[in-house]
Structures are given as C-alpha cells and as structure tokens.
C-alpha positions in Angstrom: 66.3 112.8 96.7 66.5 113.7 100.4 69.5 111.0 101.0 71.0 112.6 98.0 70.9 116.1 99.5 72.0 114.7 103.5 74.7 112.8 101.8 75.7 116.0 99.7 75.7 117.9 102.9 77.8 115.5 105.3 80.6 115.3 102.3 80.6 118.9 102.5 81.3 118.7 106.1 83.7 116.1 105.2 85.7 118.3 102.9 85.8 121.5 105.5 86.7 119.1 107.9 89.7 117.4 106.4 91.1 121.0 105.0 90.8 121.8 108.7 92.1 119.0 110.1 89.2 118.4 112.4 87.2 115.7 113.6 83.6 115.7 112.5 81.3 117.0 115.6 79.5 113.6 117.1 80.8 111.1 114.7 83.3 108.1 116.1 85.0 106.8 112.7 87.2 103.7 111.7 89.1 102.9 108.5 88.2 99.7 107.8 90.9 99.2 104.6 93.9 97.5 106.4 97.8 99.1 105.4 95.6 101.4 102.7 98.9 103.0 101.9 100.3 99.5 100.5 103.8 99.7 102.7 103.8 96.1 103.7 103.3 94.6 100.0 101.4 91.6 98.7 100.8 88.2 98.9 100.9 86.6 95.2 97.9 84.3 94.2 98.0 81.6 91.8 95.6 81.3 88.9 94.2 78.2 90.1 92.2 77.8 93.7 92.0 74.9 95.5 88.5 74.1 97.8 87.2 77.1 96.0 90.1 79.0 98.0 92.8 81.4 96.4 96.5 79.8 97.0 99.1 82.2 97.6 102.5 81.5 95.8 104.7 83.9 98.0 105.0 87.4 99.2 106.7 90.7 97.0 107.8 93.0 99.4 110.2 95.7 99.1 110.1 97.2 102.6 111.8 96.5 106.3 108.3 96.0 107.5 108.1 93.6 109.9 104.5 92.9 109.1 102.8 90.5 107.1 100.7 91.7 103.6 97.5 92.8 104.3 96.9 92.7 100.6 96.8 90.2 97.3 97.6 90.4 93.9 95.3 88.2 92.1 95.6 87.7 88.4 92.7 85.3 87.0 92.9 84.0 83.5 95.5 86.2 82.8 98.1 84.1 81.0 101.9 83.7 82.5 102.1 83.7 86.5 103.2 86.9 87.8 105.0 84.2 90.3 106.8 81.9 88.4 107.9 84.5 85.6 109.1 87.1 87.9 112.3 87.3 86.5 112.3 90.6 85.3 111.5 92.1 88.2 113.1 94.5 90.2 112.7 95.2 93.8 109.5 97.7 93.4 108.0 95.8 90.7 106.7 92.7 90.2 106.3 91.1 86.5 106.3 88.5 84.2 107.6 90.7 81.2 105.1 90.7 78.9 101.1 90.8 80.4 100.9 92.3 84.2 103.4 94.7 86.0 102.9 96.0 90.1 105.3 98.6 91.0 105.2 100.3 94.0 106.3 103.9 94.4 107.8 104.6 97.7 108.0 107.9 96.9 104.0 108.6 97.1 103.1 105.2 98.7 101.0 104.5 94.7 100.9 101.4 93.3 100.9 101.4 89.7 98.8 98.3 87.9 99.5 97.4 84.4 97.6 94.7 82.5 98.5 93.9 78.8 95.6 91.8 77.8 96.6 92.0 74.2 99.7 89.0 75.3 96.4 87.2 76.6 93.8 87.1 73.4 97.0 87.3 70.9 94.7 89.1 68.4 91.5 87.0 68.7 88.3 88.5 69.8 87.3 88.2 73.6 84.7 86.3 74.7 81.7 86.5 77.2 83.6 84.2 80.6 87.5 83.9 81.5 88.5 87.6 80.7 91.4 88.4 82.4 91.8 90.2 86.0 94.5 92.4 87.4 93.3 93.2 91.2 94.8 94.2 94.4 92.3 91.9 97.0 92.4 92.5 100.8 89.9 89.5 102.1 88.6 88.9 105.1 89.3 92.7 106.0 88.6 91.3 109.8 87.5 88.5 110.8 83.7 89.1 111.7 83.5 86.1 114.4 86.3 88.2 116.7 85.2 91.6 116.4 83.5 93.2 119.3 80.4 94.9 119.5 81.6 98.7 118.4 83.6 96.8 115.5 80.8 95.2 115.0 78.6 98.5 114.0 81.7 100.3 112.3 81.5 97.4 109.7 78.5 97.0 109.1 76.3 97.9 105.8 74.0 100.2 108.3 77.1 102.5 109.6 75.8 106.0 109.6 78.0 107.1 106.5 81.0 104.9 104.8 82.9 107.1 102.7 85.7 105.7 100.1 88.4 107.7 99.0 91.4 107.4 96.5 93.5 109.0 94.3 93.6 107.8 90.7 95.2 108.0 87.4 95.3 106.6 83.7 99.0 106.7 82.6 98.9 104.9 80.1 96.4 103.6 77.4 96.8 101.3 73.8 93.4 100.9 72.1 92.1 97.3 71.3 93.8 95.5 67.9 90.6 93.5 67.2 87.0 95.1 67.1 85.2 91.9 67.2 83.9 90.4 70.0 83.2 92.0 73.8 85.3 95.1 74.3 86.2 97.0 77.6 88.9 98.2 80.1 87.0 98.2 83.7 88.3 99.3 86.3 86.3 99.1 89.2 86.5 98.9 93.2 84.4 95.8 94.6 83.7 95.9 98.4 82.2 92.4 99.5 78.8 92.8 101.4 78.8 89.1 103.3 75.6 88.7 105.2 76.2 88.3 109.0 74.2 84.9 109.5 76.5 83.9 106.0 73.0 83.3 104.1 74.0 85.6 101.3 76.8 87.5 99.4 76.7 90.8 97.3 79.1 92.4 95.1 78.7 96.0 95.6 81.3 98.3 93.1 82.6 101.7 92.4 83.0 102.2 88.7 86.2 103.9 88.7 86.9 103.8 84.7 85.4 102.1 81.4 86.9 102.3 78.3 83.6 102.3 76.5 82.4 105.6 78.5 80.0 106.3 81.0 78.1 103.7 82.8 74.9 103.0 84.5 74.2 101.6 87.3 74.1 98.1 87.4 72.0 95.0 89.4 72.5 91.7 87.8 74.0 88.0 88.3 77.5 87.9 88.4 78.4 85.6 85.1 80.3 83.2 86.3 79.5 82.8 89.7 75.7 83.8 89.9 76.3 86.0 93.1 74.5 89.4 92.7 76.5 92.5 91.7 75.7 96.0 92.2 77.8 98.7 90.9 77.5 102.4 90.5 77.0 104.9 87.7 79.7 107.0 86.7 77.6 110.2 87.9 77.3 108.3 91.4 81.2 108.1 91.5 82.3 111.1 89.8 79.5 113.5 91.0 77.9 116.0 88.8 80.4 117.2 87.0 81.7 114.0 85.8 85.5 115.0 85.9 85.8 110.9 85.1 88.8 109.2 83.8 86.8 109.5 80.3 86.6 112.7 78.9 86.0 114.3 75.0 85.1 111.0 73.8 88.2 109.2 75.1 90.3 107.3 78.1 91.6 110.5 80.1 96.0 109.7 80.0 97.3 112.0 81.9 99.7 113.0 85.1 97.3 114.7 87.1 96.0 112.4 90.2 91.9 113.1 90.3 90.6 112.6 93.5 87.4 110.5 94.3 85.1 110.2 97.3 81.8 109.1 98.0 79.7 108.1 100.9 78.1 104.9 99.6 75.7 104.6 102.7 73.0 106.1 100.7 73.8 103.6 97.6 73.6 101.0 99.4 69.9 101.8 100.5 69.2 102.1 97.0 71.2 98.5 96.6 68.3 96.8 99.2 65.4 98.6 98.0 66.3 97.2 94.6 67.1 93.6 95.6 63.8 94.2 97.6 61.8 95.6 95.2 62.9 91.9 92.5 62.5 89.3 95.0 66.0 88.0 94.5 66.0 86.7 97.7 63.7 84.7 99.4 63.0 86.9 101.7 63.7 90.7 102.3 67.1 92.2 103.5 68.2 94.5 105.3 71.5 96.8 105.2 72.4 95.7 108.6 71.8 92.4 107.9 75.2 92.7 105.8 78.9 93.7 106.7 82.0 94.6 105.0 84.0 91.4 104.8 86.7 92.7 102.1 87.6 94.8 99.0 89.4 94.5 95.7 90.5 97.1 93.1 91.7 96.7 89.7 91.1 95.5 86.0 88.3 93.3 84.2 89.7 93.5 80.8 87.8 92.0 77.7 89.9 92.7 74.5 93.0 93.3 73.4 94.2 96.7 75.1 97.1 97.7 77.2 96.3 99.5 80.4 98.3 101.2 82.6 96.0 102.6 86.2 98.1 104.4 89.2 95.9 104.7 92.3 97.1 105.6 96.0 95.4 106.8 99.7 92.3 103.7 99.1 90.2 104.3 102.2 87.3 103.2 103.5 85.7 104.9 106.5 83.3 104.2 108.2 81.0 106.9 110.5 78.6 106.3 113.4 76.9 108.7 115.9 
C-alpha cells in the first residue's frame, strides 16, 4: 500500500511538472527508448531466425534521416512477409496487402499497426502456440557491456522511478468469424528485464488492450519459450478509473488518443517478491540484479479478428536521486 501511495504522489509531481515544463526537484532522468518518436523507420525481420537470432530483410524508411533504425518490425507466424509482398506499399506504409499494414504519420510522428489475422487462420479456430505477432521491437536498447557507471544505474530495474508513457488508440476493430478455439486481440508493451551477470531473463508487460476485457495480473512460463512473464492488470495500467481501451462491454474504436503513464518501479518490486516468494529461481533476485536490455509493442492475436492500434510519444524514463 505505501509504494502505491509514494508512487501515486511522484506521478502527481510528474503531471504538475510536465504542465509546467519543469524538471523534477533532485531527480537526474534519462529516456532510455531510443528515436521513441519513430522518425528514422524500421528494420524488417523475417519470420524465420537463424542461431536463435532475428534476420533483418531490409530497412522501410520514409525520411532524409541520416541515421540508422533504432527499431524492428517483427511479424512471427503471421503469414505473407511484410518484405517480400511489399508491393502495395506506399512511401509511409509498409504492407503485404492482405494481413499486416505499418504506416507512419509524419504529421503526429504515430505509427499506425494493423494485423488481419483473419488472412492467417482463414476461418479455422486458433490454437494454443504459433499465433501471430505484429510488434515494433527495439533490442538491445544499449549495449550493457559499454555503458558507464551513471548509465549503468539509469537502466537498471532498481532506478528510483521508471515511468512509461504513450499515447494510444483503437481505430479500427472486426470481431472474430469463428468462436471456437482460443480467442483474443492483445496488445501489450513487453520491456525485457536481462539479468546483469546474463543468468536469467524476464518478460515484464504493460497490458495495453484485450479484446476479451479486463485482465489480471499475470506470473507464468512463457509457452513457447519457458522464460517467465510478468504482465500487469488493467487497473495497474489504466489506474482507478479504468478509462481502458475496453469500455461498455466492448473494444473502445474511437478518434480520441488516451493517454497512459505509469511508474512501473513499484511493479516491479511486486514482480521479485513474487518470483521470490515461488522459488522459480534457484536462488533469490533482486531488482538491481536486472536491467532494461529492450522493449517491444504490438499485437498477440489468437483468432480470426482484424485490428487496427495507433500509438505515438512511447517513452521510457528512467529517475534517480
């Protein structure tokens, strides 16, 4: 309760302090999200890794930047490659035509993710493993083995407060065609806690929208690759007053951008205690035993829905006295 009530109070100060366009009193801050804006575009994964390593197909860009994509688009078991069936594509959007569409706004600096997983199951129900993925992945964020010291501290899972922040949006939505079998639209940000001695490797996630309503939080083995995955209510996310992208029953579709921000310092406490508290590992961990090595943001689909998310201003910062 009383980390629930110091974090309610520094996100206050937070708030008063970005309406004022001040710097909070005694904190140093970094923003640990790399081009967050998206202005130097992607680099195009295949569907297939090599050495357990993503291979990148080539780079969409529709800027003068000079500089190399910070980010990924990665589109697991999602049928045609966004890559080699880009010929629909314009110079904002990349897309194969019929299952996954990235268009970038210039206007707002949004990126708009669309992920027709009905082209993928063709009608049949989804299964349990291989549902298809839609993300924008930023990994390694920095290179832990050249940061110095302060760096050091700013990523780390201890930093005082590390607040994430973005601006989201359902624009579109088309139910599921087939009841049967596992369904969901998830749409969730993952930030990758990599232990510093490389011993260990936690998902930790921000359940941004579920098509089946609100969530709990979770603590489990990841499916597929048995790594543990801890993700957060939608109360955590959304606050009390759950303005989520599910509202009266339903996906919220609408124009209106609704802003999210949290400090997850205080979730990941609850994250150790827990893994603590089952004797997952072998022995017991620490928050500073863990930095943040990368992010990704986008959709887990399972089912035969089309889904249309619009997020910009993704941020991570991190606080320390």
């Amino acid at each position: 309760m009383l980390s629930k009530i110091l974090s309610f109070i520094f996100m206050l100060i937070l708030s008063l302090s970005s309406i004022l366009d001040t710097p909070l009193y005694g904190y140093e801050s970094k923003q640990l999200i790399c081009d967050n804006n998206f202005e130097n575009g992607f680099y195009v994964l295949s569907q297939q890794a090599v050495n357990n390593a993503s291979v990148k197909l080539g780079e969409f860009k529709y800027s003068d930047s000079t500089h190399s994509p910070s980010w990924m688009i990665a589109q697991w078991n999602s049928g045609p490659c966004l890559w080699a069936e880009k010929a629909e594509s314009d110079k904002y959007t990349i897309t194969d035509g019929k299952t996954k569409w990235v268009t970038y706004n210039p206007v707002d600096n949004s990126v708009s993710m669309r992920l027709n997983a009905a082209n993928v199951y063709n009608g049949a129900p989804a299964g349990e493993t291989e549902w298809p993925h839609l993300l924008l992945e930023q990994s390694p964020i920095r290179d832990y083995s050249v940061m110095t010291d302060e760096e050091k501290a700013f990523y780390s899972c201890d930093s005082d407060h590390l607040v994430m922040s973005l601006d989201i949006k359902i624009s579109e939505f088309i139910d599921t065609t087939n009841a049967d079998g596992i369904n969901a639209v998830q749409y969730l940000a993952y930030f990758y806690m990599s232990a510093v001695d490389g011993s260990n490797f936690i998902w930790f996630g921000v359940n941004l929208f579920d098509s089946r309503g609100y969530q709990d939080t979770y603590w489990a083995p990841d499916s597929v690759g048995g790594l543990m995955i801890y993700s957060l209510s939608t109360k955590d996310t959304y606050g009390l007053n759950c303005r989520s992208l599910y509202r009266n029953g339903k996906p919220y579709v609408s124009d209106e951008w609704v802003h999210i921000e949290i400090d997850l310092a205080p979730h990941i406490d609850k994250l150790i205690k827990e893994a603590n508290k089952s004797g997952v590992y072998s022995e017991q961990i620490r928050a500073d035993d863990f930095y943040i090595s990368g992010t990704n943001i986008g959709f887990e689909t399972h089912g035969n829905y089309d889904c249309t998310v619009e997020i910009k201003d993704f941020n991570l910062t991190s606080y320390n006295k």
